[in-house]
C-alpha positions in Angstrom: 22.8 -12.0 -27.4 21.5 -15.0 -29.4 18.6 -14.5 -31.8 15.6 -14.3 -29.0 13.0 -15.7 -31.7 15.6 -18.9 -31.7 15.4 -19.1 -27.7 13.3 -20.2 -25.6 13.5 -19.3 -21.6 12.1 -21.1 -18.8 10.5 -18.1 -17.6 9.6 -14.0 -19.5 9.5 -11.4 -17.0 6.9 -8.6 -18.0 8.4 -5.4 -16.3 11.5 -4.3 -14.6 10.1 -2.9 -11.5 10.1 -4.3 -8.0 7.9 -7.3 -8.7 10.1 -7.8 -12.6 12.8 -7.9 -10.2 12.1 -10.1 -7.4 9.9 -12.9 -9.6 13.1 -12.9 -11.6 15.3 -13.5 -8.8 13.1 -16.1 -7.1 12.5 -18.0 -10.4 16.4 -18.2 -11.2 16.7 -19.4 -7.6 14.4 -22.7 -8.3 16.8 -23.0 -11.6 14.9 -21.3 -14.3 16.2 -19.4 -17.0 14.6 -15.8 -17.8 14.7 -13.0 -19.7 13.2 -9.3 -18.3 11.6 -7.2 -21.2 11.2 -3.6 -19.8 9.7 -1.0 -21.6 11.1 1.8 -21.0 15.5 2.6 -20.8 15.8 1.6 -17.4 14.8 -0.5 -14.5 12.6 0.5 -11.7 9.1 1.3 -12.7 7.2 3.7 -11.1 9.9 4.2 -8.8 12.2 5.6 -11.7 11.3 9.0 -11.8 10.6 11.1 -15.1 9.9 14.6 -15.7 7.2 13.5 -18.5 3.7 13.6 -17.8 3.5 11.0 -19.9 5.6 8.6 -18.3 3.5 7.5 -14.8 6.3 7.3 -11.5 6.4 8.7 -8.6 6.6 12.7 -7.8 9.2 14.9 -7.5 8.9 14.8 -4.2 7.8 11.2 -3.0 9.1 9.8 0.2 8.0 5.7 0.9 4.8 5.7 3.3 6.1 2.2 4.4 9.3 1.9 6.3 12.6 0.4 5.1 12.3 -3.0 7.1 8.6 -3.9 5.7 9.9 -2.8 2.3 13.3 -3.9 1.7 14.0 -7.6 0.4 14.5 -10.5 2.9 18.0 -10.9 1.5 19.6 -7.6 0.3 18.9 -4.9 3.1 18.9 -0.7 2.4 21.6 1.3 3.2 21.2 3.1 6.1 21.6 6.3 4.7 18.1 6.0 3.3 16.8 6.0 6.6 13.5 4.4 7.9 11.7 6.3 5.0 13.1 6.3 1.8 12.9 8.8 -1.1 12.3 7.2 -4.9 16.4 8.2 -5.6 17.1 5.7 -2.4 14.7 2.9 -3.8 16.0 3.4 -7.7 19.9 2.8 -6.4 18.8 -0.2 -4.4 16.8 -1.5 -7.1 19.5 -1.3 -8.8 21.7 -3.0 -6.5 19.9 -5.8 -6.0 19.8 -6.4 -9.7 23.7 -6.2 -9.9 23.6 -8.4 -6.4 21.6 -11.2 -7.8 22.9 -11.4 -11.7 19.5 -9.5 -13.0 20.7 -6.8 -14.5 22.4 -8.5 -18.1 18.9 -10.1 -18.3 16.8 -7.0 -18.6 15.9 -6.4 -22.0 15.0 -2.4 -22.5 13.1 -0.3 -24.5 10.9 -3.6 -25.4 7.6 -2.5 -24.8 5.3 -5.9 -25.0 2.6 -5.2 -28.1 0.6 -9.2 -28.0 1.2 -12.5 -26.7 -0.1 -15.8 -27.8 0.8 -19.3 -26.9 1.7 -21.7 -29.8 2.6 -25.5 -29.0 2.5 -24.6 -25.8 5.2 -22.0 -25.7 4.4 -18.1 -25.0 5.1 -16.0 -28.2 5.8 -12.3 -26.7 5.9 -9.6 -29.6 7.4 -6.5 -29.0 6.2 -2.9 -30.3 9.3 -2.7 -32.0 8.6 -6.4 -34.2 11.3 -8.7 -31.7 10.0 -12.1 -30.8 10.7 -13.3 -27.6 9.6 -17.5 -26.7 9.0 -18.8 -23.0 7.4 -22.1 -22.0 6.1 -19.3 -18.9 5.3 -16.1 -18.5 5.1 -13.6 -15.9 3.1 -10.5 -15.9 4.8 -7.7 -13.6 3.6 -4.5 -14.8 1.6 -3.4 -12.0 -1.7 -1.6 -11.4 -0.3 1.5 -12.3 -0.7 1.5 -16.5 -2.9 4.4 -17.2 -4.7 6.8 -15.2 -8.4 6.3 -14.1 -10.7 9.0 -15.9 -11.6 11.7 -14.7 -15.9 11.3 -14.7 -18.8 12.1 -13.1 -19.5 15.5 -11.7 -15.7 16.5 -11.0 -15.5 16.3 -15.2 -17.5 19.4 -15.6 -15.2 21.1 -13.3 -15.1 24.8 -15.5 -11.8 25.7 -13.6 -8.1 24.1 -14.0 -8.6 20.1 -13.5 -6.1 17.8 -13.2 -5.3 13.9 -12.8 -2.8 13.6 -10.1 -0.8 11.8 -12.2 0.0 15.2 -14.0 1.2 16.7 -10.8 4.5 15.7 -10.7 6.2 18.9 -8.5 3.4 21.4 -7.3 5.7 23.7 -8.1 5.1 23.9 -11.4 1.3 24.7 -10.7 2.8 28.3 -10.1 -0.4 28.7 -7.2 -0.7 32.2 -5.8 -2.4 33.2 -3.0 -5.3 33.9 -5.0 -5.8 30.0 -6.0 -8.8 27.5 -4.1 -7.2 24.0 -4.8 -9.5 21.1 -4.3 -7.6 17.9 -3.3 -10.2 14.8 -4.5 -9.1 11.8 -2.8 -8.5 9.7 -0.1 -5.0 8.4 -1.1 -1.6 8.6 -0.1 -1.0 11.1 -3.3 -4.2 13.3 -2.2 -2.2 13.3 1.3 1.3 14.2 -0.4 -0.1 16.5 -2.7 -2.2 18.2 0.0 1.0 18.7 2.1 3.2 20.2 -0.9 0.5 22.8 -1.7 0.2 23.3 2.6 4.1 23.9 2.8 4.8 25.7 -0.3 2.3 28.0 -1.4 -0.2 30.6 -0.3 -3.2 29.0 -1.9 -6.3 28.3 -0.1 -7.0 24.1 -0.1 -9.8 22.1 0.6 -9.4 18.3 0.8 -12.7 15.8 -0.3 -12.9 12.5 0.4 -15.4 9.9 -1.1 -16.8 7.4 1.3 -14.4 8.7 3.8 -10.8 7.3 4.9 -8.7 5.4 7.2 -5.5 7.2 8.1 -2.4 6.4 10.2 0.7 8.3 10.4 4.4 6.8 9.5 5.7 8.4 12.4 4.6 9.5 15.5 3.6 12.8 15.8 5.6 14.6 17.6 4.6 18.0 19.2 6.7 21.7 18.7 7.5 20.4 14.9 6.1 22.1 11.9 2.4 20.8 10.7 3.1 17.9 8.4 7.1 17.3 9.4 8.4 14.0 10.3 12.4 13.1 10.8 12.9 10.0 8.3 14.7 8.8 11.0 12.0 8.2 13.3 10.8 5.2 14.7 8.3 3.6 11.8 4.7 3.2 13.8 4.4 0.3 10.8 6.9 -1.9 12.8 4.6 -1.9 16.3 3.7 -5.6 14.9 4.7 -8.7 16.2 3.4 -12.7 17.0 2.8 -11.5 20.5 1.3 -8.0 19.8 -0.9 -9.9 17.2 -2.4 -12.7 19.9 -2.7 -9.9 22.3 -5.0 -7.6 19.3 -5.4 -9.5 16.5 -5.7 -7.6 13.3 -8.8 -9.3 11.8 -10.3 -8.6 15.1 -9.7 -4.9 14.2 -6.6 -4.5 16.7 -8.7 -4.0 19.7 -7.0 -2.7 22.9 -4.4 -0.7 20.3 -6.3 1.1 18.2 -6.4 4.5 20.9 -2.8 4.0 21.3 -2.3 4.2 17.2 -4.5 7.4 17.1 -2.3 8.9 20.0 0.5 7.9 17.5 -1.0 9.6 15.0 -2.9 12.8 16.2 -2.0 13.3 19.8 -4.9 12.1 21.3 -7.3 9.1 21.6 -10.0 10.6 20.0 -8.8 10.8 17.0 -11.9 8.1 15.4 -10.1 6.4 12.8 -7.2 8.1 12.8 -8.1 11.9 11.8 -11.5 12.6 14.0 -13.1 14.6 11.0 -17.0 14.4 10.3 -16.8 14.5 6.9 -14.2 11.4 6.6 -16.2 8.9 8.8 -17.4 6.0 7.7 -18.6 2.1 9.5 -15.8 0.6 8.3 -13.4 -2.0 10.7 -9.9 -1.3 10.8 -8.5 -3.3 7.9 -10.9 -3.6 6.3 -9.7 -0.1 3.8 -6.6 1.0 2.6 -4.8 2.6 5.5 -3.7 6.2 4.4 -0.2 6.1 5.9 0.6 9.7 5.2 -1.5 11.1 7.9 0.9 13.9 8.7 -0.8 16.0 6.0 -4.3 15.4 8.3 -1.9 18.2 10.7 -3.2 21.4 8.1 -6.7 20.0 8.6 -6.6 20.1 12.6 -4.8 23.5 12.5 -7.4 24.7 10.0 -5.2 25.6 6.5 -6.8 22.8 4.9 -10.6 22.6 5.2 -11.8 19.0 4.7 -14.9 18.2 2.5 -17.2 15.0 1.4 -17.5 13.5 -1.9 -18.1 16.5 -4.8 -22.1 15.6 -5.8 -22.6 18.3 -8.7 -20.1 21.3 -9.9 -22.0 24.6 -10.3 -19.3 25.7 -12.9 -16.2 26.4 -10.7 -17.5 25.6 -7.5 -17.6 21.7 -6.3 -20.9 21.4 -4.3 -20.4 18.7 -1.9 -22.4 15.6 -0.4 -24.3 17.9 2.4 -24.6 20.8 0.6 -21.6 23.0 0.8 -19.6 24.5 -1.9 -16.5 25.9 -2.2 -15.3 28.0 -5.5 -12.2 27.0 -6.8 -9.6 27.3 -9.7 -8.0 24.3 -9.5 -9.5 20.8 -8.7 -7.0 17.8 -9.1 -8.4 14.3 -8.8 -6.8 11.7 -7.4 -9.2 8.8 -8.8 -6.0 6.6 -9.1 -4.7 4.2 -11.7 -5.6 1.3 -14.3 -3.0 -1.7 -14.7 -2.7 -2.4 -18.5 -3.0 -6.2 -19.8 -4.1 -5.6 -23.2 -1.3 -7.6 -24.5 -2.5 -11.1 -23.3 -4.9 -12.7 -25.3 -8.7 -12.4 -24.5 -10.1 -15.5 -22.8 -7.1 -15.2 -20.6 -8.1 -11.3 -19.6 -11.5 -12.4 -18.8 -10.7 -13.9 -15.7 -9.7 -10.4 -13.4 -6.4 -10.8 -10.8 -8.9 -10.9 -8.1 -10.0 -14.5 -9.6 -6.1 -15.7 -9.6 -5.1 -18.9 -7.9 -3.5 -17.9 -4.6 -3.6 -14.5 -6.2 -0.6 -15.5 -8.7 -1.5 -17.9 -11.1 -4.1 -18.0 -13.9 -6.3 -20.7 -12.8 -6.9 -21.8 -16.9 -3.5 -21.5 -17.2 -1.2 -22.2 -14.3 2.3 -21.0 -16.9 0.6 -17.4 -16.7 1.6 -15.3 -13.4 0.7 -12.0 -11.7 3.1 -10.5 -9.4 2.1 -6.8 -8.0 -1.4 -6.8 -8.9 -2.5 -7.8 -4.8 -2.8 -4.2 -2.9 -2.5 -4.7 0.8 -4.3 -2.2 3.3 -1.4 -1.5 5.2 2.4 -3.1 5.2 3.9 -2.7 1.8 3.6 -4.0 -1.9 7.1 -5.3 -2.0 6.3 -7.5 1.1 3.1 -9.1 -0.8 5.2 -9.6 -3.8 8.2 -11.2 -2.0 5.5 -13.3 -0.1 4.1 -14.1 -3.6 7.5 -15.3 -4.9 8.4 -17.5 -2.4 5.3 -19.3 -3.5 5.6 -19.2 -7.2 9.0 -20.7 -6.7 8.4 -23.8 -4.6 5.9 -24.4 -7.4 8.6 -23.5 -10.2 10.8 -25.5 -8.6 8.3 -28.7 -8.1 8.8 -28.7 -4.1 4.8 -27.8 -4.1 2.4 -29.3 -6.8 -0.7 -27.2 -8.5 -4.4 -29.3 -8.6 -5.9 -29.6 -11.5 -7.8 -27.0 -13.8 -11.1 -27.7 -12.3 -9.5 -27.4 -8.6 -7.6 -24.3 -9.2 -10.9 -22.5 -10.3 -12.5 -23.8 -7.1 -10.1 -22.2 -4.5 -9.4 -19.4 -6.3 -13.1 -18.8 -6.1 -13.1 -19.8 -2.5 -10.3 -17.5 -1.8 -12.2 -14.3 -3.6 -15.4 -15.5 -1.7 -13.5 -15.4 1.7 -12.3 -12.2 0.8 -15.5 -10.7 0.1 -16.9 -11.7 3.3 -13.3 -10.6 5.1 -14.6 -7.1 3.9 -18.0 -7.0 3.9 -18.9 -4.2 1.0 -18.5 -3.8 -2.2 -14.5 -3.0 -2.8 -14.2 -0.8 -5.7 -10.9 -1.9 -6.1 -11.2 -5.7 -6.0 -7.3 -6.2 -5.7 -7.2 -4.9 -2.1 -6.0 -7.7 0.5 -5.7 -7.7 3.9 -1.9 -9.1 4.6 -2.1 -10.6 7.7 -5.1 -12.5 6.3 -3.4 -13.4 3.2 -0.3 -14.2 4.8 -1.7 -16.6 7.4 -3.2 -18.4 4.5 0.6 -18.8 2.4 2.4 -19.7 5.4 0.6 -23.0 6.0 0.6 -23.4 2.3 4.0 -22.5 1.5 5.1 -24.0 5.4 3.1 -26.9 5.0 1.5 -27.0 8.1 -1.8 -26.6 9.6 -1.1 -23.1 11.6 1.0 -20.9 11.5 2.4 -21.3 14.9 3.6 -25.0 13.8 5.7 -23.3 11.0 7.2 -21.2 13.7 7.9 -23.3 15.9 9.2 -26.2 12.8 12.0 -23.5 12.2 12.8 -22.0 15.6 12.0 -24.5 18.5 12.7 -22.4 21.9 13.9 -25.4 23.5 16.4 -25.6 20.7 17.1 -22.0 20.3 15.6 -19.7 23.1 17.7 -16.8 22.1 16.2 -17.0 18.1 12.9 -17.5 19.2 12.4 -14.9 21.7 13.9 -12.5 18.9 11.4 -14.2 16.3 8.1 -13.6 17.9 9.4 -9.9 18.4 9.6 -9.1 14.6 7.1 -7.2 13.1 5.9 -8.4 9.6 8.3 -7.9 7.2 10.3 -9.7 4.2 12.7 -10.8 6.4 10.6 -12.8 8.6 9.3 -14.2 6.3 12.5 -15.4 5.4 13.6 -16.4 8.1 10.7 -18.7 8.7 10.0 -20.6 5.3 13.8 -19.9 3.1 16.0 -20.6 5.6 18.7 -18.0 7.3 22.3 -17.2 7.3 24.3 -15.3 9.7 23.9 -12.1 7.7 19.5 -12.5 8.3 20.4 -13.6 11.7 22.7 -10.2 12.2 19.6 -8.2 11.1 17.0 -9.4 13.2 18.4 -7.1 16.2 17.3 -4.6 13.4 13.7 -5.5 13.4 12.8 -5.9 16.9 8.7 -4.3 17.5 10.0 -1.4 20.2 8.6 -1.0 23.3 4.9 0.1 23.5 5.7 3.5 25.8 8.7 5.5 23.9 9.1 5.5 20.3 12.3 3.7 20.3 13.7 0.0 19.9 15.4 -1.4 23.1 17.2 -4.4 21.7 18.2 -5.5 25.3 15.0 -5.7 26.8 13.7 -9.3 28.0 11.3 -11.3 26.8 9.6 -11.3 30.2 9.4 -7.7 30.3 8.3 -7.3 26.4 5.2 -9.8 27.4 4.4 -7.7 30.4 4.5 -4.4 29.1 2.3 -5.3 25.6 -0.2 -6.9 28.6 -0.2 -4.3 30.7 -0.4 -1.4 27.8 -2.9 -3.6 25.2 -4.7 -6.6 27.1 -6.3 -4.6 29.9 -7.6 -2.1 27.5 -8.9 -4.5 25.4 -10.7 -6.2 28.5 -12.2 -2.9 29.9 -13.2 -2.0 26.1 -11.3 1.3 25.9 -11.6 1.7 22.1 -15.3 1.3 22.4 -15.3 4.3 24.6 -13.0 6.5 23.4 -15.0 6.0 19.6 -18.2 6.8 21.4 -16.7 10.0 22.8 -15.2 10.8 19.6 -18.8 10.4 17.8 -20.5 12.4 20.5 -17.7 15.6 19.3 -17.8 15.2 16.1 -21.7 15.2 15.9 -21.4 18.9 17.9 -18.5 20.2 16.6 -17.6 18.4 13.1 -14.2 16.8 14.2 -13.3 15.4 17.5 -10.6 17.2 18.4 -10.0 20.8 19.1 -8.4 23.3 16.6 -5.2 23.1 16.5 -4.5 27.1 14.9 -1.6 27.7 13.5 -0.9 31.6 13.9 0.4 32.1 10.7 -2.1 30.3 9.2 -5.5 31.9 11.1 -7.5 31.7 7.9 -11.1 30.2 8.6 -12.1 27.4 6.7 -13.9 27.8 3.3 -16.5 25.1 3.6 -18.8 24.7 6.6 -18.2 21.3 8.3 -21.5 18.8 8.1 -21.3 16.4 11.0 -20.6 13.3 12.0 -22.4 11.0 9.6 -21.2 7.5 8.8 -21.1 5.9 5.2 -20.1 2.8 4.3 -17.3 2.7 1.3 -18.9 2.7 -2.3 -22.0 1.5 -1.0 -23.2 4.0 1.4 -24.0 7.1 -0.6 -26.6 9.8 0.9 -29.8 8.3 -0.5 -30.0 10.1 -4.0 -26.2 10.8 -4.1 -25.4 10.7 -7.6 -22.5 8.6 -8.5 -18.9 9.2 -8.3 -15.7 8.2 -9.7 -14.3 6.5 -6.7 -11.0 8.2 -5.8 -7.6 5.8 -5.1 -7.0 3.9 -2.2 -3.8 4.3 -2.6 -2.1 6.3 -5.3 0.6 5.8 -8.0 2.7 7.7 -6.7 3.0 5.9 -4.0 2.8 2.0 -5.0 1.4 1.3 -1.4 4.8 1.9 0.1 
C-alpha cells in the first residue's frame, strides 16, 4: 500500500461494521474511492464476538431479534442455513461475505483505531492511535451508538450486592448463580429480555425483572403453545414481515396500527389482552404504538406470565441489598445487573463539529455545517432493523455522492434538519431520552419522495412498477413487507436475481403463520379486509385495551397465570397495579430520578 499520508481518498470509512460496510459499498458504487480504518483485527463490530469484557459485541449467546429479510442487504441475501433468525456467527460470515462480494475487504485498514481529525485545505486529516495519517476530501463516521457503556447512577449505584453493566454479561454462565441468588434484571431492552431468559433456562436463581417508564414488547415469532417458556424455532415465520403497502393503508403505523394491534398481541402472548404486548401492571405506560422502541424479544415475557420471573417498576432507593421499587416493594437481592445501555464515541472529530448531536443531522446523515462529514448507524428505529435504516441511508448519501441529488446551502440544511427533529418531536410527543430513536415508516416515507423524487410515495411505486405494464410485479410489490430489498427494488433498480427473491418476501396470510406464495391478489385484499378493516371500524383494539386495564387494575396483569409446574415458586415482589406513566416524563410525583435503562441494547444493535 502506498504511503496513506501521500493519498488522498474520495471518501474514509470510520468502522468496519455493518454501516463501515455498506457506506463503503454504496460510495464505491457512485465512483468514489475509500479507505475503511477499523479498529480492532477484524471486521464486523459489535457483531464480532469477543470473550473480553472490554471489547463491547454481542453475547455469547445472541440470536438477531429482527428477521433475515428486514436485515439482510437488498443485494447479497443470507444463506438459508441461518434461518429467519440469525445467531452473531451467521451475521460475522455474511459480513464477511459481502465484503469479499463487493471488493471491501483489501480496503479495510485494521488495528487503526482513529485518535483526532481535523480538516486542513479542505481535506480531512485522520490520525491514528498508532501515529498513521490517513487524508480524505470526505469522511464518514460509522462507529455506532455502541462506544462505551452508560453508567451505572442513581439509586441502582448504591446497590451493596454484586452489580453489573450488562455489557459485562457476556455468557450468564460465567455468573456461576445458584439457587440461592435474587438477580435483578434493570431494563426494558432486548438484552434485559435475553439476559432474563438465559438466567430463566439455565439456572436456579430467583429473578425479578424492572422496567423504567414501562415497555412495548412484541415477540419474533408467534407463540406457539405446548413449547418450553421462552422457545421459538428460528425457522418460524418472522411476525416482523406481517407488513406490507396494503396492510399499511388498511392500519397505518403512524396511526398506531389500529384494527392489528389484538391480532399482534395474540401473536405474541396468546391472547388479545395482552395491553401492549405483555399485559403487566407494572410495564404500562400511555404511550402509542411506535411511538417506543419495540422490545422484539418478548418470548422472555413467557417466565413472567408463568410466574419464574416476577416483574417490578423502576428501582426508587436501595436499602443496601434490596432495590425498593416505584410503589413500594422490595425485593433482596445479590445480584443487580443494569441494562442502562450504551454511549456512541465521537471524541475524535473536532469540537464545533460535535456540538451539533446526530439527532440535528441533515436527513439524519449529513453534518448540516459540513455536508463532507457523515453519520451512518447513529438513527435507532422502533421496530424493523438498523441495517435496513443504514441501507436506506446509503442510497441517499450516494445519489448525493454521486451528484444525481444536489445539497442546499448551509443556511438551508440547518433549516430542515431542524424541521425534521421538530417533526420528530411532535411524531413522539415526550421527552425521548434517547434522541436517536426514529420511527421507520415515518422516516422512510420522508426518503422515498426525496431519494424517488416524487411527491408520495405511491407515485415512486407506481414510476417503477406500473400494473398495467407489469401486473404480475406489482401485485408481488405491494405484498412485501419493509425490507432492504424493497427498497431496492423501488429506487436502485432490479435484476433477475431481486426479482427471484421477491417470492421470498411475500407478507403471509393474516390466519396461519405461514407464506402462501400462490395466493391471489384478490384473495390477499379480502382476507387483510376482512381480518383488519372491520376490526378497525368496530374499534376492537379500543375494547380489548379497556378490558385489559379493567384486569390489570384487579389483578396486576391481564392475563391469567400461566404456572409452570416445575417452576411453582410465588413471586418475590407484590404486583402494584395498573398505573400508567408516560416514558421519562411520567415519574410518580416525587420519584427520584433514574438512569434511564436502553431501549434497545448493545447486544442487540436493534436487530
Amino acid at each position: 500500500m502506498q504511503n496513506e499520508a501521500d493519498t488522498v481518498v474520495d471518501l474514509l470509512v470510520v468502522g468496519a461494521g455493518w454501516a463501515g460496510l455498506y457506506a463503503a459499498k454504496y460510495a464505491r458504487s457512485a465512483g468514489l474511492s475509500v479507505t475503511i480504518l477499523e479498529a480492532r483485527d477484524d471486521l464486523g463490530g459489535v457483531w464480532n464476538y469477543s470473550d473480553d469484557p472490554e471489547t463491547i459485541t454481542v453475547m455469547k449467546t445472541t440470536v438477531s431479534s429482527s428477521s433475515r429479510h428486514v436485515t439482510e442487504a437488498s443485494d447479497l441475501a443470507m444463506d438459508d442455513a441461518a434461518g429467519n433468525f440469525f445467531r452473531h456467527e451467521d451475521a460475522l460470515l455474511y459480513l464477511r461475505r459481502y465484503a469479499d462480494r463487493f471488493g471491501l475487504t483489501p480496503l479495510i485498514v485494521t488495528g487503526a483505531r482513529v485518535a483526532g481529525t481535523f480538516k486542513a485545505g479542505g481535506v480531512w486529516q485522520v490520525r491514528t492511535v498508532d501515529g498513521r495519517l490517513f487524508r480524505a476530501e470526505r469522511l464518514a463516521v460509522c462507529t455506532g451508538v455502541h462506544q462505551a457503556r452508560r453508567p451505572i447512577t442513581g439509586p441502582a449505584s448504591t446497590f451493596a450486592g454484586t452489580c453489573l453493566h450488562a455489557g459485562d454479561v457476556k455468557d450468564v454462565a460465567a455468573l456461576a448463580l445458584t439457587d440461592g441468588d435474587h438477580v435483578v434484571v434493570y431494563g426494558g431492552g432486548e438484552t434485559a429480555a435475553d439476559i432474563v431468559q438465559d438466567v430463566a433456562t439455565t439456572t436456579e436463581a430467583q429473578i425479578t425483572w424492572a422496567i423504567r417508564g414501562g415497555q412495548h414488547f412484541f415477540r419474533k415469532a408467534p407463540l406457539r403453545r405446548g413449547r418450553p417458556p421462552g422457545h421459538y424455532d428460528r425457522d418460524d415465520m418472522a411476525l416482523d414481515e406481517y407488513s406490507s403497502a396494503l396492510i399499511g393503508l388498511v392500519s397505518p403505523p403512524e396511526a398506531g396500527k389500529k384494527g392489528m394491534r389484538h391480532r399482534c398481541n395474540v401473536a405474541t402472548s396468546g391472547s388479545p389482552f395482552a395491553y401492549q404486548g405483555h399485559g403487566i401492571a407494572e410495564w404500562c405506560n400511555d404511550l402509542p404504538w411506535f411511538r417506543q422502541f419495540f422490545n422484539k424479544n418478548a418470548h422472555a415475557l413467557e417466565h413472567v406470565w408463568n410466574g419464574r420471573v416476577t416483574p417490578a417498576r423502576a428501582i426508587e432507593d436501595c436499602d443496601g441489598t434490596t432495590p425498593v421499587f416505584e410503589g413500594g416493594a422490595r425485593a433482596r437481592a445479590t445480584h443487580l445487573i443494569c441494562c442502562f445501555g450504551y454511549e456512541g464515541d465521537v471524541s475524535f472529530l473536532p469540537d464545533e463539529v460535535r456540538a451539533v448531536p446526530t439527532d440535528r443531522l441533515h436527513r439524519l446523515v449529513f453534518h448540516p455545517d459540513d455536508p463532507s462529514l457523515s453519520f451512518f448507524g447513529f438513527a435507532r428505529p422502533t421496530i424493523l432493523s438498523l441495517p435496513y435504516m443504514i441501507e436506506l441511508q446509503c442510497l441517499y448519501a450516494a445519489r448525493v455522492w454521486s451528484g444525481e441529488l444536489g445539497l442546499p446551502g448551509r443556511q438551508a440544511l440547518r433549516q430542515e434538519a431542524d424541521a425534521d427533529a421538530a417533526a420528530l418531536g411532535e411524531y413522539f410527543g415526550y421527552e425521548r431520552s434517547n434522541r436517536n430513536i426514529v420511527c421507520p415508516f415515518w422516516y422512510t416515507q420522508r426518503m422515498l419522495r426525496i431519494i424517488g423524487e416524487e411527491k408520495s410515495e405511491a407515485r415512486v411505486l407506481f414510476k417503477r412498477f406500473h400494473p398495467l405494464r407489469n401486473w404480475g410485479d406489482f401485485s408481488r410489490i405491494i405484498r412485501m413487507p419493509l425490507s432492504p430489498l424493497l427498497l431496492r427494488l423501488l429506487l436502485a433498480g432490479s435484476g433477475p436475481d431481486e426479482r427471484a427473491r421477491i417470492g421470498q418476501y411475500l407478507s403471509p396470510m393474516p390466519f396461519g403463520f405461514r407464506r402462501q406464495p400462490r395466493v391471489s391478489l384478490l384473495r390477499y385484499v379480502l382476507a387483510f379486509t376482512v381480518a383488519i378493516g372491520l376490526p378497525r371500524v368496530i374499534g376492537l383494539d379500543a375494547i380489548f385495551d379497556r378490558i385489559a386495564k379493567r384486569r390489570m387494575a384487579r389483578h396486576g396483569r391481564a392475563i391469567a397465570l400461566r404456572r409452570s409446574p416445575a417452576r411453582a415458586t410465588a413471586p418475590a415482589v407484590p404486583s402494584a397495579g395498573y398505573q400508567t406513566f408516560r416514558t421519562d416524563v411520567g415519574r410518580p410525583s416525587g420519584a427520584p430520578s433514574v438512569a434511564a435503562p436502553a431501549r434497545s441494547g448493545a447486544q442487540r444493535q436493534g436487530l
